[in-house]
mmCIF file as Biopython writes it, N, C-alpha, C and O atoms, coordinates in Angstrom:
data_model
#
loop_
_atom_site.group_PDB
_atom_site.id
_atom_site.type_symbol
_atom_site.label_atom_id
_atom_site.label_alt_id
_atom_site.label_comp_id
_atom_site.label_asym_id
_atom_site.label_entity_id
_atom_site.label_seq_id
_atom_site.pdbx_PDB_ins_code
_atom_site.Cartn_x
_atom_site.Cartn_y
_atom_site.Cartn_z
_atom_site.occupancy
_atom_site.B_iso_or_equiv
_atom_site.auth_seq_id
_atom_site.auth_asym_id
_atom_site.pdbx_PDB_model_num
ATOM 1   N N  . UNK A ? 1  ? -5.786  25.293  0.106   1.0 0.0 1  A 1 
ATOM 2   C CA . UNK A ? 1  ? -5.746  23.859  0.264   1.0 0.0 1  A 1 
ATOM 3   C C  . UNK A ? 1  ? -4.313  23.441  0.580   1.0 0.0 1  A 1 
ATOM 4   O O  . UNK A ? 1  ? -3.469  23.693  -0.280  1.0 0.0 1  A 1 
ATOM 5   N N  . UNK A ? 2  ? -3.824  22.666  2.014   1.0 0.0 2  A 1 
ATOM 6   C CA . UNK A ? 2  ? -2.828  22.321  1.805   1.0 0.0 2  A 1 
ATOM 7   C C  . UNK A ? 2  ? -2.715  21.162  0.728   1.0 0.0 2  A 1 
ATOM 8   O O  . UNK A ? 2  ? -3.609  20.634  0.067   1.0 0.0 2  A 1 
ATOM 9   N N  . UNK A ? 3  ? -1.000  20.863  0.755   1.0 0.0 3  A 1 
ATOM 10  C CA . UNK A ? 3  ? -0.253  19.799  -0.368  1.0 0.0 3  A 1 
ATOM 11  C C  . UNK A ? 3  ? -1.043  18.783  0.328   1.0 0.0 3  A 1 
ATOM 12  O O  . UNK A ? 3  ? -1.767  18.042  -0.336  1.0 0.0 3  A 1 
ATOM 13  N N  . UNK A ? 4  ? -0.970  18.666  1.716   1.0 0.0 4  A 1 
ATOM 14  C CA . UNK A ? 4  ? -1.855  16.914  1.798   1.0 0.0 4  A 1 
ATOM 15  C C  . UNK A ? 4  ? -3.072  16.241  2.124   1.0 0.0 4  A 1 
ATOM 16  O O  . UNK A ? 4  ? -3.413  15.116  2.489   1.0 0.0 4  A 1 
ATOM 17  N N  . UNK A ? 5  ? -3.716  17.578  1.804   1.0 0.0 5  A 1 
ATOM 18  C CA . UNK A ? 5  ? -5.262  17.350  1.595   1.0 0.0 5  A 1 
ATOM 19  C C  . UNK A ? 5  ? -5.402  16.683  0.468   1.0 0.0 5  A 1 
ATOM 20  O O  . UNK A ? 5  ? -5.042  17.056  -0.649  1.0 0.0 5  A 1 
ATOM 21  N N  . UNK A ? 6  ? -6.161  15.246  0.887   1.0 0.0 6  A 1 
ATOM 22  C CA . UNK A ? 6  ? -6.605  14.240  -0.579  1.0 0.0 6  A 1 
ATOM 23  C C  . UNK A ? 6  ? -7.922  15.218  -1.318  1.0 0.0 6  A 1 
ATOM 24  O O  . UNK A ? 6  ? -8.816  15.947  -0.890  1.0 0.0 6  A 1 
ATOM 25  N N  . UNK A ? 7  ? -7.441  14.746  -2.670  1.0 0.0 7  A 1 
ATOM 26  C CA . UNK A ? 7  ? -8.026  15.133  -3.970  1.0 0.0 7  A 1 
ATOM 27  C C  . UNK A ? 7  ? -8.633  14.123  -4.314  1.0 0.0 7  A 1 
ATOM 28  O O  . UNK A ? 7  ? -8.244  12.976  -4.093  1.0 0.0 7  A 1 
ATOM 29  N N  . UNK A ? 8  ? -10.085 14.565  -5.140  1.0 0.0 8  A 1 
ATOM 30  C CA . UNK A ? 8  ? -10.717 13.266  -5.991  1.0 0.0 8  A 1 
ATOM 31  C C  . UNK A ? 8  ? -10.593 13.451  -7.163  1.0 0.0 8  A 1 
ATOM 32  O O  . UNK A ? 8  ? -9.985  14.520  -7.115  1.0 0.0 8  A 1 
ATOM 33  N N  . UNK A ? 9  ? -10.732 13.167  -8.517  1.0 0.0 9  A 1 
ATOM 34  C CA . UNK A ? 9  ? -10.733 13.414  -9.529  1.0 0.0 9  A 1 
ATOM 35  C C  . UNK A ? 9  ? -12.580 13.263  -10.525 1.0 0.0 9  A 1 
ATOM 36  O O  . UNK A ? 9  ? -13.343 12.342  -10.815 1.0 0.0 9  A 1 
ATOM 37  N N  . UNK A ? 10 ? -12.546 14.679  -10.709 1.0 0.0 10 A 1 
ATOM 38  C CA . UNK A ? 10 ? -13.982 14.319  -11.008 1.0 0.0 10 A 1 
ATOM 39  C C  . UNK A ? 10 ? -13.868 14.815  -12.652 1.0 0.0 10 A 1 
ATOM 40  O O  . UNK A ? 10 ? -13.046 15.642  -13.045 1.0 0.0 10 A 1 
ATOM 41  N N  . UNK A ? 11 ? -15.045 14.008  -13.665 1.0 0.0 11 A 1 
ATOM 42  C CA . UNK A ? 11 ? -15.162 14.197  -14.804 1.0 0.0 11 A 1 
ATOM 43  C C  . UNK A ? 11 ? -16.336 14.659  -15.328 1.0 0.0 11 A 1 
ATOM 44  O O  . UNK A ? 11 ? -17.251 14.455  -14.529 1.0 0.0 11 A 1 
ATOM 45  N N  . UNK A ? 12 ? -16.857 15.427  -16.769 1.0 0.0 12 A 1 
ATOM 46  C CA . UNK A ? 12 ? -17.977 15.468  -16.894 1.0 0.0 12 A 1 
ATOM 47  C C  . UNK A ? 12 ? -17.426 15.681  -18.256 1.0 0.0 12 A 1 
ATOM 48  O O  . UNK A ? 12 ? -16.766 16.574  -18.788 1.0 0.0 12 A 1 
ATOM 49  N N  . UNK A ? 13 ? -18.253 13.815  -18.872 1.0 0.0 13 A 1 
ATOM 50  C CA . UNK A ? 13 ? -18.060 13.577  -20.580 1.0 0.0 13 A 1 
ATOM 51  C C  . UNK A ? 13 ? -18.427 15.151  -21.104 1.0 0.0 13 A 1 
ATOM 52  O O  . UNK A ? 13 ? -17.545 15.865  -21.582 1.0 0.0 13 A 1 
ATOM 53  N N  . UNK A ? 14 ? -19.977 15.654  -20.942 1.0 0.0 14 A 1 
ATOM 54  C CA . UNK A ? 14 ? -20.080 16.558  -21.710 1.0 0.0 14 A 1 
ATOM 55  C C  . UNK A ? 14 ? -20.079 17.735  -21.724 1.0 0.0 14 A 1 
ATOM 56  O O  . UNK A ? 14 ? -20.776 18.414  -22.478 1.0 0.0 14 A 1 
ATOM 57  N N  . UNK A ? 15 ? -19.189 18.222  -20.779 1.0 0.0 15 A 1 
ATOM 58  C CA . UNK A ? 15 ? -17.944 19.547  -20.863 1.0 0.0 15 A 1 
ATOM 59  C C  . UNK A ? 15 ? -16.995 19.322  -21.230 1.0 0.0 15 A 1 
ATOM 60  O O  . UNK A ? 15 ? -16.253 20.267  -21.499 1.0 0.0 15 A 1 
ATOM 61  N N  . UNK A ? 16 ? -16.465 17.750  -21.457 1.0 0.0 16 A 1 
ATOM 62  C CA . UNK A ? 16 ? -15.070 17.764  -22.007 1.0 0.0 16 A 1 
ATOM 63  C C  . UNK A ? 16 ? -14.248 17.818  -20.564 1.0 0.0 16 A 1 
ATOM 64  O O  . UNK A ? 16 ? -13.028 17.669  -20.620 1.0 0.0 16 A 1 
ATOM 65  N N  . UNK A ? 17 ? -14.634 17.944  -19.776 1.0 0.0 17 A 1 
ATOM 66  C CA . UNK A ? 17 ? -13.396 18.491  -18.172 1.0 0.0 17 A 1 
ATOM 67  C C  . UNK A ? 17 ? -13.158 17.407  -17.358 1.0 0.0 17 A 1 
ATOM 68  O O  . UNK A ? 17 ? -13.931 16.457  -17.237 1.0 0.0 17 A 1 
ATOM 69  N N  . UNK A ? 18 ? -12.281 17.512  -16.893 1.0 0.0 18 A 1 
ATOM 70  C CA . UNK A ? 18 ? -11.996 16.534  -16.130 1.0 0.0 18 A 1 
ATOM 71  C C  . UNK A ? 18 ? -10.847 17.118  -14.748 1.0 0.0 18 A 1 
ATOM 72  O O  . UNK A ? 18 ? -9.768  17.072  -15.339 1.0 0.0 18 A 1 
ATOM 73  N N  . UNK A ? 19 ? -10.623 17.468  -13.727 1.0 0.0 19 A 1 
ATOM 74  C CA . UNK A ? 19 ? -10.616 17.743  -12.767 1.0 0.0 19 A 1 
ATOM 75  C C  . UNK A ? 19 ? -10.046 17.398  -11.124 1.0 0.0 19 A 1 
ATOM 76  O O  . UNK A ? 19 ? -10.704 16.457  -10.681 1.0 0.0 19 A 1 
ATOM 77  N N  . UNK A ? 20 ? -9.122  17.848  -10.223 1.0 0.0 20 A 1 
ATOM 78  C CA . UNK A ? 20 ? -9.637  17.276  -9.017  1.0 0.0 20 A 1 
ATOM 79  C C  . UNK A ? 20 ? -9.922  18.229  -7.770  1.0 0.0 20 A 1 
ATOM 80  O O  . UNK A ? 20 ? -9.240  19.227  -7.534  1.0 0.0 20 A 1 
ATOM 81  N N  . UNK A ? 21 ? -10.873 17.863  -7.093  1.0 0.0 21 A 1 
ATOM 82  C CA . UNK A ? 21 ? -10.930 18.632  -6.352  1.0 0.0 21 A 1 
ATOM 83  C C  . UNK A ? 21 ? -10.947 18.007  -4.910  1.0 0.0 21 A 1 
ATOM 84  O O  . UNK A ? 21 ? -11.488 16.901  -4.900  1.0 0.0 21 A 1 
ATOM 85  N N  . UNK A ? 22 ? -10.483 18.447  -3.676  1.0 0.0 22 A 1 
ATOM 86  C CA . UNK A ? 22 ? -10.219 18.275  -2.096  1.0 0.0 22 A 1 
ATOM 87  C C  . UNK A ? 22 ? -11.758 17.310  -1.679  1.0 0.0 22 A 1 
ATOM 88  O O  . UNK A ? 22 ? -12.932 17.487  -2.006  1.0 0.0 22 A 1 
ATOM 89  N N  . UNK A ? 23 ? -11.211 16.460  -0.985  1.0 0.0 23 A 1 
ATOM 90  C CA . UNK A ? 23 ? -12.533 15.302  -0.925  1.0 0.0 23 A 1 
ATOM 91  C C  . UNK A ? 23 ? -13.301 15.968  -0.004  1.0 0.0 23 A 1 
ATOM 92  O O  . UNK A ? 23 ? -14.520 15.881  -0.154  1.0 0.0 23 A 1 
ATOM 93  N N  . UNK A ? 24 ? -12.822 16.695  1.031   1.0 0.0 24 A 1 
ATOM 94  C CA . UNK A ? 24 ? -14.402 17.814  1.402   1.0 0.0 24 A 1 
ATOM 95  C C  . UNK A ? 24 ? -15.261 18.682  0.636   1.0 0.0 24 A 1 
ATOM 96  O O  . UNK A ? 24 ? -16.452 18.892  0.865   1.0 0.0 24 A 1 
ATOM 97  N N  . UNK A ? 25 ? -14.563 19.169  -0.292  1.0 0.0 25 A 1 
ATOM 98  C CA . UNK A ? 25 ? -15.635 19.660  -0.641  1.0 0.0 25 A 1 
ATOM 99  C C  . UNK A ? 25 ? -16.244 19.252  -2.298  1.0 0.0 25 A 1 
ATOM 100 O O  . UNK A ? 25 ? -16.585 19.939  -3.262  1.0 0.0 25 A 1 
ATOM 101 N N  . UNK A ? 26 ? -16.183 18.070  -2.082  1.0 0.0 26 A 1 
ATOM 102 C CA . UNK A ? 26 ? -16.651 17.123  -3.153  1.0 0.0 26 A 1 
ATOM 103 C C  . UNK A ? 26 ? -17.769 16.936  -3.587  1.0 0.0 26 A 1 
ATOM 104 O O  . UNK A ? 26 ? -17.821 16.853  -4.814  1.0 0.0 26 A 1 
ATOM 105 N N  . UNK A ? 27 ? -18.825 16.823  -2.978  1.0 0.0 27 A 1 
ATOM 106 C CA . UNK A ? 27 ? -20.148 17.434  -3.119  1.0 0.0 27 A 1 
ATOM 107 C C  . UNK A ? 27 ? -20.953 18.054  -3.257  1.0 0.0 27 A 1 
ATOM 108 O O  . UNK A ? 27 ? -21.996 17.902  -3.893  1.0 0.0 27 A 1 
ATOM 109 N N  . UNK A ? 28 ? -20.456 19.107  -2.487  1.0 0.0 28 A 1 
ATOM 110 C CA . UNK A ? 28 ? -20.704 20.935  -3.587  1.0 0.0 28 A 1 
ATOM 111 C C  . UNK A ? 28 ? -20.021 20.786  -4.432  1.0 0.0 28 A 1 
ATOM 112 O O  . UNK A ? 28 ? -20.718 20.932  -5.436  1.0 0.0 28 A 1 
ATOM 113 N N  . UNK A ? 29 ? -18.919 20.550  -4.748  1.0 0.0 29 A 1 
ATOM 114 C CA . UNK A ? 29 ? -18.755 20.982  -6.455  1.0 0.0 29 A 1 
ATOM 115 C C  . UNK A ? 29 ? -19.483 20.076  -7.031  1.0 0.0 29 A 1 
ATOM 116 O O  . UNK A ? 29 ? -20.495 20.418  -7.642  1.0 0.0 29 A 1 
ATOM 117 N N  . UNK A ? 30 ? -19.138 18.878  -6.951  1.0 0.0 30 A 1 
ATOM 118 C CA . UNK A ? 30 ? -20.342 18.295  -8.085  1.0 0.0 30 A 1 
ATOM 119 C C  . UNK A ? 30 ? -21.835 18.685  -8.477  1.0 0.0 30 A 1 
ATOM 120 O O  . UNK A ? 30 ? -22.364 18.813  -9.581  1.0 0.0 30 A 1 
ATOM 121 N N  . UNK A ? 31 ? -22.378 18.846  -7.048  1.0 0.0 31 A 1 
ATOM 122 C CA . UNK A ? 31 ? -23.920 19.972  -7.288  1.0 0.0 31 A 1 
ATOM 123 C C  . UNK A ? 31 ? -23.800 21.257  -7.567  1.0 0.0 31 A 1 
ATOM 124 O O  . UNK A ? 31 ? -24.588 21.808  -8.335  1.0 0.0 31 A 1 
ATOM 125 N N  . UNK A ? 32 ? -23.099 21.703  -7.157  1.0 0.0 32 A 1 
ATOM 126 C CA . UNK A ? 32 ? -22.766 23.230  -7.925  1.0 0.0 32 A 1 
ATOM 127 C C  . UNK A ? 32 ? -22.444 23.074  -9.060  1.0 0.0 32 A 1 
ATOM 128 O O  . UNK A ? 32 ? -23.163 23.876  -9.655  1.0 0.0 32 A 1 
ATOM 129 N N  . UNK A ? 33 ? -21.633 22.407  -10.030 1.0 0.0 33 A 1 
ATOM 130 C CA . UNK A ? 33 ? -21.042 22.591  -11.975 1.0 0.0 33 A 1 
ATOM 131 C C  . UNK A ? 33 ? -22.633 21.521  -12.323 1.0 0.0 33 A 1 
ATOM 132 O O  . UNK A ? 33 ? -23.127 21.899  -13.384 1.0 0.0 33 A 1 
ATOM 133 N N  . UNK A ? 34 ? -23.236 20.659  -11.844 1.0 0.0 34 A 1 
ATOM 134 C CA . UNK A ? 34 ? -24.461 20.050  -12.183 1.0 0.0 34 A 1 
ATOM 135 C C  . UNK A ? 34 ? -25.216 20.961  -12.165 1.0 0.0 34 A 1 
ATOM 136 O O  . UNK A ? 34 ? -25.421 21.504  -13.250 1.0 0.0 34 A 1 
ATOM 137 N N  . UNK A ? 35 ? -25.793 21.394  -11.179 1.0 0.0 35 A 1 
ATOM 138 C CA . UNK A ? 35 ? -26.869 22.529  -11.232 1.0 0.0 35 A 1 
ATOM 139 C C  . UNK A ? 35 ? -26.509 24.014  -12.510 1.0 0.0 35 A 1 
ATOM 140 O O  . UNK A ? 35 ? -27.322 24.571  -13.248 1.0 0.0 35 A 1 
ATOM 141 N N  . UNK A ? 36 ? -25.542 24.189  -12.407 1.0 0.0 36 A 1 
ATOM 142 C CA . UNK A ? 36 ? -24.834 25.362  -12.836 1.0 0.0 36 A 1 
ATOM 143 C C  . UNK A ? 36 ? -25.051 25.144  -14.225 1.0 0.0 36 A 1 
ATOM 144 O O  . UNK A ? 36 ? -25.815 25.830  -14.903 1.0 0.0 36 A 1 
ATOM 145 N N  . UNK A ? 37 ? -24.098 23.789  -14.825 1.0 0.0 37 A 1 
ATOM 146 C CA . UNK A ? 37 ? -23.887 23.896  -16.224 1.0 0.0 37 A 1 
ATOM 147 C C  . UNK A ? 37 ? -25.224 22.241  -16.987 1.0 0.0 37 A 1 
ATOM 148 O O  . UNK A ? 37 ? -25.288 21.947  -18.181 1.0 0.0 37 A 1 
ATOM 149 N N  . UNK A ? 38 ? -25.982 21.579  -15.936 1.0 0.0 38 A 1 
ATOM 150 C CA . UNK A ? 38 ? -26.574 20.698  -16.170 1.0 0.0 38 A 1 
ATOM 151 C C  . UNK A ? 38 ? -28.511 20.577  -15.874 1.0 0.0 38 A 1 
ATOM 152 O O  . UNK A ? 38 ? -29.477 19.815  -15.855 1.0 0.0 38 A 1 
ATOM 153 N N  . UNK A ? 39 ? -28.134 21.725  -15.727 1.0 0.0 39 A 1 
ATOM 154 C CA . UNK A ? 39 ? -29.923 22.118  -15.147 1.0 0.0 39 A 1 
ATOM 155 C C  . UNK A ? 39 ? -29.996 21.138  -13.949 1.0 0.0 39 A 1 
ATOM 156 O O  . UNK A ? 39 ? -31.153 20.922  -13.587 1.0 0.0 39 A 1 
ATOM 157 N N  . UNK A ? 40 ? -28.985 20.464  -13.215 1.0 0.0 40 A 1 
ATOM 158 C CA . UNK A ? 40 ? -29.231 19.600  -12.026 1.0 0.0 40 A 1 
ATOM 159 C C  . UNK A ? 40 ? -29.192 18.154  -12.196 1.0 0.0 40 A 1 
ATOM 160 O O  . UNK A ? 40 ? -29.190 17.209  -11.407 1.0 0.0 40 A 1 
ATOM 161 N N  . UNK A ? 41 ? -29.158 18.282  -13.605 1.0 0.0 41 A 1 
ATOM 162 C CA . UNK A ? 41 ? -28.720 16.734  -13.622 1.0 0.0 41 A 1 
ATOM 163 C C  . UNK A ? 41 ? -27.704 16.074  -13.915 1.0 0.0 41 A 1 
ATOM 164 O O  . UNK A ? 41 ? -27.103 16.305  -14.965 1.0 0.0 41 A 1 
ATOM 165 N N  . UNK A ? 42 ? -27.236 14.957  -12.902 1.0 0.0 42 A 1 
ATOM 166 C CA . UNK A ? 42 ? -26.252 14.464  -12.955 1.0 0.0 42 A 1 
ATOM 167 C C  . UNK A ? 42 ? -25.238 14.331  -13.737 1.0 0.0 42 A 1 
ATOM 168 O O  . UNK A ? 42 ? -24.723 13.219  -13.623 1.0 0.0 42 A 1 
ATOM 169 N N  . UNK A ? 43 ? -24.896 14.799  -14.251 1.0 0.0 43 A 1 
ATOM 170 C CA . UNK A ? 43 ? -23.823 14.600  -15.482 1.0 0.0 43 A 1 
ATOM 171 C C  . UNK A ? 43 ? -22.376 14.253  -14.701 1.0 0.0 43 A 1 
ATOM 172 O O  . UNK A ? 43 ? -21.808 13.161  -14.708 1.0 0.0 43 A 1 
ATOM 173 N N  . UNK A ? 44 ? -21.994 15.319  -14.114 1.0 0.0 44 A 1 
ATOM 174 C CA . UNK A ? 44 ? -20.772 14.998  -13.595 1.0 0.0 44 A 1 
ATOM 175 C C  . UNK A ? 44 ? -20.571 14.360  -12.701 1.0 0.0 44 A 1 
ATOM 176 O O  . UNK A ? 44 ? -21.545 14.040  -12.020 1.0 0.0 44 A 1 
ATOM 177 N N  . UNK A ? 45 ? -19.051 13.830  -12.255 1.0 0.0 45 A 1 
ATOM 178 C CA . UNK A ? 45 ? -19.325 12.556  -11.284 1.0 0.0 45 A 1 
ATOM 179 C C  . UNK A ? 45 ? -17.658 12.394  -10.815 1.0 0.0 45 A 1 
ATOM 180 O O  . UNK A ? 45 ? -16.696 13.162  -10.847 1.0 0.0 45 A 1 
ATOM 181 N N  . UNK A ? 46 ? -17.797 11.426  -10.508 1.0 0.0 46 A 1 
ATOM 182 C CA . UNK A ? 46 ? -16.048 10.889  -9.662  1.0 0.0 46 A 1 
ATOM 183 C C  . UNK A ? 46 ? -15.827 10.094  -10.714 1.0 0.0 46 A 1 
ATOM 184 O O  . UNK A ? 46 ? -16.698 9.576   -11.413 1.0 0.0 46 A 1 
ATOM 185 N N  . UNK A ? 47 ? -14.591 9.986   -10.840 1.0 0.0 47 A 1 
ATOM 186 C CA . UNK A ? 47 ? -14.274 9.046   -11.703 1.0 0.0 47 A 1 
ATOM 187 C C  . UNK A ? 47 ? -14.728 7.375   -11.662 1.0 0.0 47 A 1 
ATOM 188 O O  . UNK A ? 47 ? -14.548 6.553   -10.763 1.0 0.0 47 A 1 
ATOM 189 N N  . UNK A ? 48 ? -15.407 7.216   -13.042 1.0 0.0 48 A 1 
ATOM 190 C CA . UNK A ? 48 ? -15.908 5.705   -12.300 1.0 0.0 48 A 1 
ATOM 191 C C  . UNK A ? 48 ? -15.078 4.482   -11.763 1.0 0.0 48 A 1 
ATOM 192 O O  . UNK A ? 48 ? -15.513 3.512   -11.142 1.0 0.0 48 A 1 
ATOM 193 N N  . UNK A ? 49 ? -13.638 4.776   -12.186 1.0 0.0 49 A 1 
ATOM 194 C CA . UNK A ? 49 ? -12.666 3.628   -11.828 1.0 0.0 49 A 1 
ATOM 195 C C  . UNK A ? 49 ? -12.135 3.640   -10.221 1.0 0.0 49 A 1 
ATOM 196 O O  . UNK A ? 49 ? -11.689 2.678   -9.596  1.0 0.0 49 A 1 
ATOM 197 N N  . UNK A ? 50 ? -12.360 5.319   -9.651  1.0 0.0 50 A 1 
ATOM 198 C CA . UNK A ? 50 ? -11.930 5.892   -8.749  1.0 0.0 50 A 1 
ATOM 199 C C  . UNK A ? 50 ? -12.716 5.180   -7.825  1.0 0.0 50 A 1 
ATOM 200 O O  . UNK A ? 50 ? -12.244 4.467   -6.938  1.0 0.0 50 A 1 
ATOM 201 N N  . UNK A ? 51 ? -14.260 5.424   -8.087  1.0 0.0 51 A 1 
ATOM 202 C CA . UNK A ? 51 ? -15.587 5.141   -7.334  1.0 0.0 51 A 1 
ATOM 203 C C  . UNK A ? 51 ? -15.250 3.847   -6.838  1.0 0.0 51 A 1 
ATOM 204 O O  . UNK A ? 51 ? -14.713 3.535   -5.775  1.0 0.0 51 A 1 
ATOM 205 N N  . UNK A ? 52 ? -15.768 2.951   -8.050  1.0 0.0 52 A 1 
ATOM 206 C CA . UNK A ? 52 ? -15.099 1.301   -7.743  1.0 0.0 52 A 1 
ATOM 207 C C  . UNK A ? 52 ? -14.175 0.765   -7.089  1.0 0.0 52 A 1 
ATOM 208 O O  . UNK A ? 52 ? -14.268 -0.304  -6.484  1.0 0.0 52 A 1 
ATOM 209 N N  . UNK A ? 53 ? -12.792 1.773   -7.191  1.0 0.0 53 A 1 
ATOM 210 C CA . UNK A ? 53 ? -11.672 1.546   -5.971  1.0 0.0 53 A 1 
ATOM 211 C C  . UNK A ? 53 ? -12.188 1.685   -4.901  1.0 0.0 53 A 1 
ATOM 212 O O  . UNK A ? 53 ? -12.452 0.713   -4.193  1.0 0.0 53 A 1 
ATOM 213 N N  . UNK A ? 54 ? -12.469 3.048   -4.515  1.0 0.0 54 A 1 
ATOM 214 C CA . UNK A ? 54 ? -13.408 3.386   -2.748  1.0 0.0 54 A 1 
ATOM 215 C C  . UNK A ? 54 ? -14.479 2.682   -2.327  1.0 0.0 54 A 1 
ATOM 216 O O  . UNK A ? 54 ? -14.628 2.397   -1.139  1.0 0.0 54 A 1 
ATOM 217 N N  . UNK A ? 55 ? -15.596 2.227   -3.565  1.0 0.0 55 A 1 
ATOM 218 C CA . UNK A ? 55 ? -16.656 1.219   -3.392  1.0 0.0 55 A 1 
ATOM 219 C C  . UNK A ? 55 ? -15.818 -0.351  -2.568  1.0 0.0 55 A 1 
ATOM 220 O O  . UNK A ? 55 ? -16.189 -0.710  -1.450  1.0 0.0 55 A 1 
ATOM 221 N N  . UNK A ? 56 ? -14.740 -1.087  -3.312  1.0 0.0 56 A 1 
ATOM 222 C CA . UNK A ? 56 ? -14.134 -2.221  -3.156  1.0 0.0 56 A 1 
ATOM 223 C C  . UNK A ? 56 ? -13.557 -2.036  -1.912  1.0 0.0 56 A 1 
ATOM 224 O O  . UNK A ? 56 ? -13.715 -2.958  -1.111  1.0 0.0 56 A 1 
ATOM 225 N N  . UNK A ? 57 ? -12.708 -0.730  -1.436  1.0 0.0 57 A 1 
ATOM 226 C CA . UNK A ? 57 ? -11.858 -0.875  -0.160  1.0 0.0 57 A 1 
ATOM 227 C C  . UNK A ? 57 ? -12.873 -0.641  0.900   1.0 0.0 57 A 1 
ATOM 228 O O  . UNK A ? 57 ? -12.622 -1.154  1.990   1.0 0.0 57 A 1 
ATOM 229 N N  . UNK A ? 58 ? -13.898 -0.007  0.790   1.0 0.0 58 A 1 
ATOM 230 C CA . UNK A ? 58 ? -15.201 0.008   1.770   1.0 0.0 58 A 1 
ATOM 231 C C  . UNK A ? 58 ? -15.661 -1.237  1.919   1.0 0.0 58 A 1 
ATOM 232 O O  . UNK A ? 58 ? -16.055 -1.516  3.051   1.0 0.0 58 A 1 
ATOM 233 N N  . UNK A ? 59 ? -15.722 -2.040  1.120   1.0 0.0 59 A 1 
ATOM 234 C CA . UNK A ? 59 ? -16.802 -3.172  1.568   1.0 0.0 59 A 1 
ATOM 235 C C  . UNK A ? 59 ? -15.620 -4.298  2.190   1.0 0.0 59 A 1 
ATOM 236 O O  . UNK A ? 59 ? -15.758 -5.161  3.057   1.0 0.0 59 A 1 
ATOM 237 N N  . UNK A ? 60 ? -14.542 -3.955  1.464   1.0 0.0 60 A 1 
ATOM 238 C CA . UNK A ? 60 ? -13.301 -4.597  1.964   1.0 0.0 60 A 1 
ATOM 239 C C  . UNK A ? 60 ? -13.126 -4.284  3.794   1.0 0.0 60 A 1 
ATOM 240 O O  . UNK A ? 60 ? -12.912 -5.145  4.648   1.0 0.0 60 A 1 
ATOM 241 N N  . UNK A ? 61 ? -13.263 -3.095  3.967   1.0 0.0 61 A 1 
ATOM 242 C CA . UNK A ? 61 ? -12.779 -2.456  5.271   1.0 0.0 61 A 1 
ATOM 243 C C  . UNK A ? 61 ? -13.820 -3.301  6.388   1.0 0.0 61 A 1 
ATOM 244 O O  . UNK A ? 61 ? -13.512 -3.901  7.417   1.0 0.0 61 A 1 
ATOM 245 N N  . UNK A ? 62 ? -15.190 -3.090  5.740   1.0 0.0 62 A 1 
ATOM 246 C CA . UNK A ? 62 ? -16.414 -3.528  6.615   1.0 0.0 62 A 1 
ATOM 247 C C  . UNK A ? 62 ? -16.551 -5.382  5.910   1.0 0.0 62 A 1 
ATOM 248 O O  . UNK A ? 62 ? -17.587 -6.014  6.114   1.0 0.0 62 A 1 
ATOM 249 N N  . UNK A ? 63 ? -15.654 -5.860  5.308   1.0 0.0 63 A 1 
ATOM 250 C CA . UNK A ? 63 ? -15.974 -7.300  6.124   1.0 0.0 63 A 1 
ATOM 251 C C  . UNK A ? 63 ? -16.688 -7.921  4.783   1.0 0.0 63 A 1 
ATOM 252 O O  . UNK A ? 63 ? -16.796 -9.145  4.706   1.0 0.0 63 A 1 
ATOM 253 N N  . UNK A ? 64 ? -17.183 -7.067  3.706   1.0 0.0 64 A 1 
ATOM 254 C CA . UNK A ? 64 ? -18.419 -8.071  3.181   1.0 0.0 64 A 1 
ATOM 255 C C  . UNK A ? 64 ? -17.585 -8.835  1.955   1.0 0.0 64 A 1 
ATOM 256 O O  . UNK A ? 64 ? -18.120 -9.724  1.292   1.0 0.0 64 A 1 
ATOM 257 N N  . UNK A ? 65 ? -16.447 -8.466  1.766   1.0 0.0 65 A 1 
ATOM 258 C CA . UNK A ? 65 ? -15.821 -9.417  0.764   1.0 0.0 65 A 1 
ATOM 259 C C  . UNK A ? 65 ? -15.194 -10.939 0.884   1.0 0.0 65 A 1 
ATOM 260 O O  . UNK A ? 65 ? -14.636 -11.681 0.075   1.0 0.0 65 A 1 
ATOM 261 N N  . UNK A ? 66 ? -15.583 -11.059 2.402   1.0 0.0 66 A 1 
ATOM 262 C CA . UNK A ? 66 ? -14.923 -12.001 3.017   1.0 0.0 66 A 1 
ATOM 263 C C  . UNK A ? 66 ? -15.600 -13.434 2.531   1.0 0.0 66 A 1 
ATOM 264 O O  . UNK A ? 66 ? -16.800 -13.682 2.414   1.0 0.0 66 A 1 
ATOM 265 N N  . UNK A ? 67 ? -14.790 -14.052 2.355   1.0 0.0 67 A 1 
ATOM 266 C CA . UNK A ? 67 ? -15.717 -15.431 1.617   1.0 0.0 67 A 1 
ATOM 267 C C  . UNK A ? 67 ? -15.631 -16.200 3.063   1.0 0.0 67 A 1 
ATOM 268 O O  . UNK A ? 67 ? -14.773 -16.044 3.932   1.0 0.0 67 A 1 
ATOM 269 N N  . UNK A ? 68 ? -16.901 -17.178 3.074   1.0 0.0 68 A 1 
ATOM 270 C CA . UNK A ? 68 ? -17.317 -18.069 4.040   1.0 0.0 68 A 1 
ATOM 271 C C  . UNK A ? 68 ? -16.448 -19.544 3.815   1.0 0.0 68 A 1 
ATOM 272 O O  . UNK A ? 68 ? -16.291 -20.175 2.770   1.0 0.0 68 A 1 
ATOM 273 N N  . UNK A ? 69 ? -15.929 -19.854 5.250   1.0 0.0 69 A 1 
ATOM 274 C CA . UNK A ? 69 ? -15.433 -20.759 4.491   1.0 0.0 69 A 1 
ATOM 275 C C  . UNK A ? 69 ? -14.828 -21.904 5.756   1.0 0.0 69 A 1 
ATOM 276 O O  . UNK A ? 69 ? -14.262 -22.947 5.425   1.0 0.0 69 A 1 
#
């Protein structure tokens, strides 16, 4: 991995872990340590404060926060 490949930070309350890993391959790991250590269910995840940032600058980017006016 290069130094400036973005990282996400992912957590899972009940391993105790917390983590980051390269935003490509962000999705296999989360289904891979889910499946692996969760029988497939969701447990682990992105950080929820993280999410909400990328959720806000997305809807920001595409326009929908824009108040009418």
């Amino acid at each position: 991995m290069a130094d400036d490949d973005p990282t996400v930070p992912i957590i899972c309350e009940e391993c105790g872990t917390e983590t980051r890993v390269p935003l490509d391959g962000l999705a296999e790991t989360l289904e891979r340590h889910n499946e692996n250590r969760h029988d497939g269910e969701q447990i682990a995840q992105v950080d929820p404060d993280i999410a909400d940032r990328i959720a806000d600058l997305v809807a920001d980017d595409l326009g929908l926060l824009e108040e009418d006016g």
